[in-house]
N, C-alpha and C positions, 0 to 999 in steps of 0.2 A: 739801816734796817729797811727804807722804806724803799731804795733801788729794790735790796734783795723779795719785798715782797710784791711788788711787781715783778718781780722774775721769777716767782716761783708759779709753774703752770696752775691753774686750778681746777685743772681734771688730776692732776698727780693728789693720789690723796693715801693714806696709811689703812687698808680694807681686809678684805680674806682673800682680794684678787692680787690688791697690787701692795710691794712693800716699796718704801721713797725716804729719803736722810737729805739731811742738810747735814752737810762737812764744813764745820767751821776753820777757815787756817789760819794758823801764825803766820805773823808779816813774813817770818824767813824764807815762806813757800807759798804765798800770796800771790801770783801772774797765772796767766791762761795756762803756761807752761807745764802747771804741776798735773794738767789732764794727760801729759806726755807721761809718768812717773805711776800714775792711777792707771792699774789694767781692768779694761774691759771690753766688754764682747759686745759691740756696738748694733750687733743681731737680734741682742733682747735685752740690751741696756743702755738706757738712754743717759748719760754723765753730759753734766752742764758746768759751766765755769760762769760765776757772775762775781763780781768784786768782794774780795773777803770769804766766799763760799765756791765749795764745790755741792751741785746738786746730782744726788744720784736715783733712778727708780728702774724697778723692775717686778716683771709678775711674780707673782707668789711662787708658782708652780717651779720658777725657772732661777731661783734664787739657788741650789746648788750645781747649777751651769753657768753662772753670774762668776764675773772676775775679782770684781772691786772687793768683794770681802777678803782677798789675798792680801790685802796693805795691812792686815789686824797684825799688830805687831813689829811691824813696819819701823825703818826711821821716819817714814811721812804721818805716818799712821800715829808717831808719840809728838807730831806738830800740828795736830788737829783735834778737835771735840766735834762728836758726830749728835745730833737731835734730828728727831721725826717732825716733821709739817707741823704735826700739831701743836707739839710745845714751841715751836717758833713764833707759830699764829697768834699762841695766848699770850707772849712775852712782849711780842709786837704791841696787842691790843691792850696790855699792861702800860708795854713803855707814850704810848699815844694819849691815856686815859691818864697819864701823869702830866704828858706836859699841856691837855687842854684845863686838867682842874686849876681853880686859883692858886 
């Protein structure tokens, strides 16, 4: 968790502008490779690969010219759980806030 939150930009944020997910994958499609299998349109959407995660963001506006939501239903699509920034950030500062207490 704490690679992936350093990898996660922190201008990418969940707004009225921009929408952004965290694609969590099963080990079976875990390698950079599964960006090859993820379509999208690299013109107004920005997909990232960091270990255990794919990151994806794009404008609000441009979300039904966006690729990536094509995998909904997907075989990759039933080997991943997708969350927004935000709950990832709270989970993090969950998981951090446990192992600093006694």
């Amino acid at each position: 968790m704490t690679q992936l939150m350093e990898g996660l930009p922190d201008a990418w944020v969940n707004d009225t502008t921009m929408k952004y997910d965290v694609m969590f994958l099963w080990p079976a499609i875990d390698s950079s490779n599964v960006l090859e299998q993820i379509p999208h349109n690299p013109e107004i959407e920005d997909v990232i690969y960091l270990p255990g995660v794919v990151v994806w963001r794009i404008d609000r506006d441009k979300v039904n010219r966006g690729q990536v939501l094509k995998i909904i239903g997907s075989d990759i699509h039933k080997q991943l759980t997708v969350r927004n920034p935000n709950t990832v950030r709270k989970l993090y500062a969950l998981m951090r806030a446990d192992t600093i207490s006694p």
